[in-house]
C-alpha positions in Angstrom: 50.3 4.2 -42.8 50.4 6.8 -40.0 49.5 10.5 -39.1 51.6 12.9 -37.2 51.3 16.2 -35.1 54.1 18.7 -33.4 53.8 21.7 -31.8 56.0 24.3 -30.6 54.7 27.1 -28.9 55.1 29.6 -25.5 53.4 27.2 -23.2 53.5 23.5 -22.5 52.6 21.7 -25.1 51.4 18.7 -23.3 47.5 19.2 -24.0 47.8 20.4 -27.7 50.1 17.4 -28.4 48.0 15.1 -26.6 44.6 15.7 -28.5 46.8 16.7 -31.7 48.1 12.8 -31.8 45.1 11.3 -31.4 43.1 13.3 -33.8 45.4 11.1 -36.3 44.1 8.0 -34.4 42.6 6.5 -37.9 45.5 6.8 -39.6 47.2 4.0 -38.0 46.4 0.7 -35.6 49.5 -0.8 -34.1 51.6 2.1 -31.7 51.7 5.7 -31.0 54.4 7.6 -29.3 55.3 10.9 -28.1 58.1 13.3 -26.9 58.7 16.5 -25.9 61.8 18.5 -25.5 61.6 20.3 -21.7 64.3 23.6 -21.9 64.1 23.9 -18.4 65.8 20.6 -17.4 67.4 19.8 -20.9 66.0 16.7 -21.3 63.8 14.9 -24.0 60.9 13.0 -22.4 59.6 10.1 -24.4 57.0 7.2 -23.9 55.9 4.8 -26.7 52.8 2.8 -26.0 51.0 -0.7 -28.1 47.7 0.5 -29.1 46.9 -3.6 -30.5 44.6 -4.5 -27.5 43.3 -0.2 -26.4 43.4 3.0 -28.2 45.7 6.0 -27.6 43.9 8.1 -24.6 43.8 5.4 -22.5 47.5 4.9 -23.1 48.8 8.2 -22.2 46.3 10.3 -20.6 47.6 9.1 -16.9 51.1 10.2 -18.2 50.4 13.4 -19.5 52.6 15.4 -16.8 55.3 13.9 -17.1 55.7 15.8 -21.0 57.3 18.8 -19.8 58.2 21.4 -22.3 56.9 23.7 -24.8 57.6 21.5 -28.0 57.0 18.1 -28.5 55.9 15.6 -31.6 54.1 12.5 -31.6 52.9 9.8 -34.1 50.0 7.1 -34.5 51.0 4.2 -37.0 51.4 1.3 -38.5 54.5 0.6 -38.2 57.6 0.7 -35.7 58.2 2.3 -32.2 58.6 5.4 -32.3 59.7 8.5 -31.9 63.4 7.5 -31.7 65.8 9.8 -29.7 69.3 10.0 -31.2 72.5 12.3 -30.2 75.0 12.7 -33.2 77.0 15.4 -34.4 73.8 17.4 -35.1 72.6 17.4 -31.5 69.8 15.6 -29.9 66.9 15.1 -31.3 63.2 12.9 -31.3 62.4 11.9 -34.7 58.7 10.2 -36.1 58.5 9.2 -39.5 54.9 8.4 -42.1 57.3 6.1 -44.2 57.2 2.9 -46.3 60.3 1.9 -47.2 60.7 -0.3 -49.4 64.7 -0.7 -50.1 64.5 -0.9 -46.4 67.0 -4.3 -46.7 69.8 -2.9 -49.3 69.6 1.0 -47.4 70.5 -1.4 -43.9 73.0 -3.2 -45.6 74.8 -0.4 -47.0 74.5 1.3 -43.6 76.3 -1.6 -41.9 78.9 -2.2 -44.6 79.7 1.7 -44.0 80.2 0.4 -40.3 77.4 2.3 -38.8 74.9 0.0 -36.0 71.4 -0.3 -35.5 70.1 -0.2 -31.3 66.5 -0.1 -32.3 64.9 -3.7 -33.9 61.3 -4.6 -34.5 60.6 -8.2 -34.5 63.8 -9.0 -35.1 64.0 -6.0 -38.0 65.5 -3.1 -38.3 63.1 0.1 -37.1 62.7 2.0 -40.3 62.5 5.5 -38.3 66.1 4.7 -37.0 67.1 3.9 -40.1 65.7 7.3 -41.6 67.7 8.9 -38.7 71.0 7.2 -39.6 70.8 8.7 -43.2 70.0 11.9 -42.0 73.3 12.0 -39.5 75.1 11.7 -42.6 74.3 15.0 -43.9 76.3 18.0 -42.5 73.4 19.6 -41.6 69.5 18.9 -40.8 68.5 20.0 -44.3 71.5 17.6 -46.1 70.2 15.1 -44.0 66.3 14.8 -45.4 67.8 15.3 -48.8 70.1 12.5 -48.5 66.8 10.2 -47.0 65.0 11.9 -50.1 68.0 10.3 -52.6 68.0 7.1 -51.1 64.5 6.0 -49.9 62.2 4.3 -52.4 58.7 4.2 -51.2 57.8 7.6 -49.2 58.5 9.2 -46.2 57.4 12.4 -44.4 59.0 13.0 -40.9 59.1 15.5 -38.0 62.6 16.2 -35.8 62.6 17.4 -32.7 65.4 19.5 -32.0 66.8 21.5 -29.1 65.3 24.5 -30.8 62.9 24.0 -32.1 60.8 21.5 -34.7 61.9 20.4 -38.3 59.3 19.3 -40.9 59.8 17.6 -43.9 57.1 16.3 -46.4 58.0 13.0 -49.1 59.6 14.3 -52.0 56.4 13.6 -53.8 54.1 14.4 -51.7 52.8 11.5 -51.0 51.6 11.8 -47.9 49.8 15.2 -46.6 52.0 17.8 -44.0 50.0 20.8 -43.3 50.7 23.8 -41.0 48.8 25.7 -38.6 48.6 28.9 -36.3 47.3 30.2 -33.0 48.1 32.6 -31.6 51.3 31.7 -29.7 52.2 28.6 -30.9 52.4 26.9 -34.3 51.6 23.2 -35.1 52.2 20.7 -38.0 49.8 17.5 -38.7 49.1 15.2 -41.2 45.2 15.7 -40.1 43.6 19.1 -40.4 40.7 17.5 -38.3 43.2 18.0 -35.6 43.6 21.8 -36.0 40.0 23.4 -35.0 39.4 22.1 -31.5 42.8 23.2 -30.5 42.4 26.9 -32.1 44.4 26.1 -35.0 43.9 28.1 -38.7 45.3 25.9 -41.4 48.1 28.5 -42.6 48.9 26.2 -45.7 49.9 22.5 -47.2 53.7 21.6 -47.2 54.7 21.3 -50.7 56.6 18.3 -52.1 60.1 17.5 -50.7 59.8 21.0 -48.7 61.5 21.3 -45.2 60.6 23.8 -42.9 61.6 24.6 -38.8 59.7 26.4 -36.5 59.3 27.5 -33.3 56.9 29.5 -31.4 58.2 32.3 -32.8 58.0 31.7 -36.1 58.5 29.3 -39.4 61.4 29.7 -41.4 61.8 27.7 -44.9 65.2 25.4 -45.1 64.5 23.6 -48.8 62.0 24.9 -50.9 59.1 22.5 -52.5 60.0 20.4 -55.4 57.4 20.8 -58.5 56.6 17.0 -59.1 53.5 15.7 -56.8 51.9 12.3 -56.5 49.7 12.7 -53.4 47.5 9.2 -52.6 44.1 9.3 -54.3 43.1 6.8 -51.9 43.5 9.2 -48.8 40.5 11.0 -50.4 37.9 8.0 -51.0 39.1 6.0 -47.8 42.4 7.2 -45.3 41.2 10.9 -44.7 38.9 12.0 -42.0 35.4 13.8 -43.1 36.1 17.3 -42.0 39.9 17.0 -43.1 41.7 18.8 -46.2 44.7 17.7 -48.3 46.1 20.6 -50.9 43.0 22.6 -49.7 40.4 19.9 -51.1 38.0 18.7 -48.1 37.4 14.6 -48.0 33.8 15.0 -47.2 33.2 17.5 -50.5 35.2 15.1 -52.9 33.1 11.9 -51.6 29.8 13.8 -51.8 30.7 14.7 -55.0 31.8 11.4 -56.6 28.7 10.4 -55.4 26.5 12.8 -57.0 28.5 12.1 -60.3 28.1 8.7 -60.0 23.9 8.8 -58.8 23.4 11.3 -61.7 24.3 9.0 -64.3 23.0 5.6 -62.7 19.8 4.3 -64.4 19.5 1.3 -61.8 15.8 1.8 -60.1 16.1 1.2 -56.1 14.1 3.0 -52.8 17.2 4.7 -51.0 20.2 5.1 -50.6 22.7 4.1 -47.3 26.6 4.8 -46.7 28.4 2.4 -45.6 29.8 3.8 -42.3 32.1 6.0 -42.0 33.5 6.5 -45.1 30.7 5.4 -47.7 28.4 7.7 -46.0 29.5 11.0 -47.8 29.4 9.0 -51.4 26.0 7.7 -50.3 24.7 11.6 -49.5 26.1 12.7 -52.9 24.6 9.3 -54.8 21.1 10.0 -52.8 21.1 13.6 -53.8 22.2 12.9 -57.7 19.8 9.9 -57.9 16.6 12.0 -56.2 16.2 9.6 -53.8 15.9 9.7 -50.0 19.0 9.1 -47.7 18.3 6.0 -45.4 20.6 4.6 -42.1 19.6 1.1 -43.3 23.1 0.3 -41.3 24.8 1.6 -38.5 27.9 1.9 -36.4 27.7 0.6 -33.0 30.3 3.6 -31.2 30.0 3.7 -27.3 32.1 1.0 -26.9 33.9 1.0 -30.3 35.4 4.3 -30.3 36.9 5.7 -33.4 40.6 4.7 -32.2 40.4 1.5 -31.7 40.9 -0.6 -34.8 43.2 -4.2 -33.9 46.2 -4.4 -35.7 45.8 -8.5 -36.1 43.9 -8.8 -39.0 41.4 -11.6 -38.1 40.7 -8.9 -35.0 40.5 -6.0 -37.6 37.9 -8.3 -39.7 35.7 -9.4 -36.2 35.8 -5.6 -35.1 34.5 -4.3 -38.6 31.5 -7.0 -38.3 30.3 -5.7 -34.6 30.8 -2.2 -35.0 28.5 -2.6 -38.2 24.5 -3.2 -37.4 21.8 -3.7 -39.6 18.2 -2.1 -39.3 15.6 -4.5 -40.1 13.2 -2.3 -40.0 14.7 0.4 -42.5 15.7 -2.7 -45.0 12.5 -4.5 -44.6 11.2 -5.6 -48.2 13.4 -2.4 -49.6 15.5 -2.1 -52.5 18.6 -0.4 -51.1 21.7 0.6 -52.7 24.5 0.5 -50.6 27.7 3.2 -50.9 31.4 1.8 -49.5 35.5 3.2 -50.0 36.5 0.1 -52.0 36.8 -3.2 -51.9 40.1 -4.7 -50.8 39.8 -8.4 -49.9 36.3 -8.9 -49.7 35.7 -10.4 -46.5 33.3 -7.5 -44.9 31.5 -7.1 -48.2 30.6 -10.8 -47.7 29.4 -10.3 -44.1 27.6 -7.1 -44.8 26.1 -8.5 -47.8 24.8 -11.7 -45.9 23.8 -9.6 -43.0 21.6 -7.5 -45.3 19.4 -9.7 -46.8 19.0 -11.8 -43.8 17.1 -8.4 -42.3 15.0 -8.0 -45.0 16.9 -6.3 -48.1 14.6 -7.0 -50.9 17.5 -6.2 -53.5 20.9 -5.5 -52.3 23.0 -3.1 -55.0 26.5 -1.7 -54.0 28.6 1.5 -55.5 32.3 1.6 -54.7 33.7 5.0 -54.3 37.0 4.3 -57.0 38.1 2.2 -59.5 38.8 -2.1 -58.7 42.5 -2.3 -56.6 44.1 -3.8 -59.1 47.7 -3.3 -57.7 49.0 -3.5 -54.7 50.6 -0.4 -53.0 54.1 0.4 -53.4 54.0 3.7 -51.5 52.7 3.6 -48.7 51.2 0.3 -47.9 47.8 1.7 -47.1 46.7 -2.2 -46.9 48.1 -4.5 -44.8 48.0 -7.1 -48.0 51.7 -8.6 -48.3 51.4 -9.3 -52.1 49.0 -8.4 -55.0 47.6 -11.8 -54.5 45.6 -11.3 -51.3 43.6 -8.6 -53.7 39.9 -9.8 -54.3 40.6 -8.8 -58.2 44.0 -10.6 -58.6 42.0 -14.1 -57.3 39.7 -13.4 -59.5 41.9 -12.3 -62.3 43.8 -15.9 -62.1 40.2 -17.8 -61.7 39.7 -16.0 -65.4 42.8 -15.9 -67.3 45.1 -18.5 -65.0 47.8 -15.8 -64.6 46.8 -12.9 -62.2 49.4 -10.8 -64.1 48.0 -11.3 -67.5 46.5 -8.6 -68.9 45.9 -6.4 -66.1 46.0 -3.2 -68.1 42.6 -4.1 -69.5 41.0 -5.5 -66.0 41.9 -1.7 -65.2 40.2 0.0 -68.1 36.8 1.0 -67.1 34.2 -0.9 -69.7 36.3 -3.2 -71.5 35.4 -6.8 -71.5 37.9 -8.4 -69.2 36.9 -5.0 -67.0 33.3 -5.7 -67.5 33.6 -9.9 -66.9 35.7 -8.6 -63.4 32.8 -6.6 -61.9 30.3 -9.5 -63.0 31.9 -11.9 -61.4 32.5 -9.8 -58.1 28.5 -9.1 -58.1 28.5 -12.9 -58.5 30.3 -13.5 -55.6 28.8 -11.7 -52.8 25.2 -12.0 -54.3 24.8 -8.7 -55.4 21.6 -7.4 -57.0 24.5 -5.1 -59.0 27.5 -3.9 -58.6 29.2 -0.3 -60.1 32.5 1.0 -59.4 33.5 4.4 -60.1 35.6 5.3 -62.9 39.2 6.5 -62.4 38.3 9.9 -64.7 35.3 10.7 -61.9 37.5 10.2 -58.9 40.1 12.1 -60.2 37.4 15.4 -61.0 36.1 15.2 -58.0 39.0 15.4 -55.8 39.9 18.8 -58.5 43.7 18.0 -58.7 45.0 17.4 -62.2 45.6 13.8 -62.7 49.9 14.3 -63.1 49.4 14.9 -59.4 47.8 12.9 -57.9 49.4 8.7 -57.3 46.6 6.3 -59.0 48.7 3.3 -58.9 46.5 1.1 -57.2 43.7 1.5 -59.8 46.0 1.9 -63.0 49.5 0.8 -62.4 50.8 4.2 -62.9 53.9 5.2 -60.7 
């Protein structure tokens, strides 16, 4: 995935860009870039760093002076380098893009058959940002552009262009991903993360709607496409992706994971001493759970930050899986002869639930019981690739699914449906697995109330196959 942040405003912009990026720094692993547009000397300045073996400060904090200008953009992500700097009939510009595209293949070929080249490659592939900026120079102007990348893209993408005048926002046609502005006074920003606005004196002045493209400047924001009505914004970003203190459409993470929780603790018979979060993202389920259940809150776990800061997360998967273990430490003397029920996102492939699991009983856990924030992943995702899974297969549920019907496609619609048999045989054999004193996932129909957007609205795919 990835988050984005730009600002344009009537002083340099190094120091709000700077903290602005790597406010997003959860939102992606793998590189972060920015670049600024300096008037003065007509120039874009640009520097794209690796973050696989660091995390963003220490990338370009000794750089910082070299962003001159009063608007600039940047990007943490997933994905390729970026920003990319093109010149074309529609000027310069820096463009970053929170994409996954997955026609990426047929939209290059059609490009080169139309005799248009590629100067940017990723591992021997085509950078899908450049790609995005190639369809946009079709379009006569900026706005023709994004609606020509809105036409052709399948997948999602959400980008920011930085201009000689200023700084063009454009959010995925569904809305997949979040855009949201602020204001101060004398500048305006953009972000994916509200978490970025209120150290930097930003006021969240209101959500981009689907397929909407705005520009601004310091000056002021001026609307070039108004929103589309259709809206499938990520459920997911909610129970896992989102920062605590963030909002998408107006709805804070930390209230919508409380409140699953509470749902979930208020109807649980299951008889245990306390309840613990898995950190960071189980904890606001496991405050809701505690609170619904009336029982006491307990740090039976931990996260180990001074020197695993929130940033740093390996983009190598094996690194990703050693990382999640360290960062993660028991107390033996809060689990000691307790029966603890334990609060997490999801479950994706499995392997930390087996580590926690292990590591939990081995200090002490009496009974070990764990509540997942949504429904079983039962498909992969097709928007915006918020696992790094390369097929369905490499799911916990679709192994499991083929262990118990041979065919990991076969009748998936009813492993998705909350209390049916195969549904019910699916969660058993998952508590099975990991040694689970018991195992509860929340349904779809509680996840969707508590984030408080209708269900047309919001993308469930992962859970229910719905596109």
């Amino acid at each position: 995935m990835g988050g984005f942040f730009g600002v344009a405003g009537k002083v340099p912009c190094r120091t709000d860009l700077f903290y602005g990026v790597d406010y997003n720094s959860h939102l992606g692993t793998r590189r972060a870039g920015m670049a600024t547009y300096d008037e003065a000397g007509k120039r874009f300045c640009r520097s794209i760093h690796s973050l696989e073996r660091t995390y963003f400060r220490t990338k370009f904090e000794s750089e910082l002076d070299k962003f001159q200008g009063n608007a600039g953009v940047g990007i943490i992500s997933d994905n390729d380098p970026q920003p990319i700097i093109i010149n074309s009939h529609l000027g310069k510009f820096a463009i970053v893009t929170v994409a996954y595209i997955t026609n990426l293949d047929d939209l290059e070929k059609e490009l080169l058959d139309a005799g248009v080249h590629f100067g940017e490659l990723s591992s021997g592939r085509t950078n899908q940002t450049e790609l995005v900026a190639l369809l946009i120079n079709q379009g006569k102007d900026f706005t023709e552009g994004i609606r020509n990348v809105y036409a052709k893209v399948k997948g999602s993408c959400s980008m920011l262009i930085l201009t000689e005048n200023g700084i063009i926002a454009a959010r995925d046609k569904l809305g997949r991903t979040p855009v949201i502005l602020g204001e101060k006074e004398g500048a305006y920003a953009v972000t994916s993360e509200t978490t970025a606005f209120p150290n930097l004196g930003y006021k969240i002045l209101r959500d981009l709607g689907p397929g909407e493209i705005v520009e601004f400047t310091a000056d002021g924001i001026r609307q070039l496409s108004a929103p589309l009505e259709e809206m499938q914004i990520c459920s997911f970003l909610w129970v896992y992706y989102g920062f605590p203190t963030s909002c998408y459409e107006g709805i804070n993470v930390e209230e919508t994971r409380f409140a699953s929780g509470e749902a979930m603790g208020k109807t649980d018979p299951t008889d245990v001493d306390c309840a613990c979060g898995i950190p960071d993202s189980g904890v606001g389920m496991a405050l809701g759970y505690a609170s619904g259940h009336g029982i006491p809150y307990r740090r039976c776990i931990s996260k180990y930050t001074p020197t695993w800061p929130r940033s740093f997360t390996p983009a190598n998967q094996s690194m990703r899986d050693l990382v999640a273990k360290m960062k993660l430490v028991p107390n033996h003397a809060m689990l000691e002869g307790k029966r603890a029920l334990f609060c997490d996102d999801s479950i994706v492939r499995g392997t930390q639930l087996n580590d926690n699991v292990a590591e939990l009983y081995a200090n002490g856990a009496k009974e070990v019981h764990m509540r997942i924030a949504c429904p079983p992943l039962i498909y992969g995702c097709r928007y915006l690739g918020f696992t790094s899974s390369k097929s369905d297969m490499e799911l916990l549920t679709r192994r499991i699914i083929k262990e118990l019907e041979g065919d990991p496609e076969k009748n998936l619609d009813l492993y998705a449906k909350t209390g049916s048999p195969q549904y019910e045989a699916l969660v058993e054999k998952i508590r099975q697995r990991f040694g689970l004193t018991s195992l509860k996932f929340n349904p779809l129909e509680t996840l969707v109330e508590s984030i408080g957007l209708p269900k047309c609205r919001l993308c469930t795919h992962c859970f229910d196959g719905s596109s």
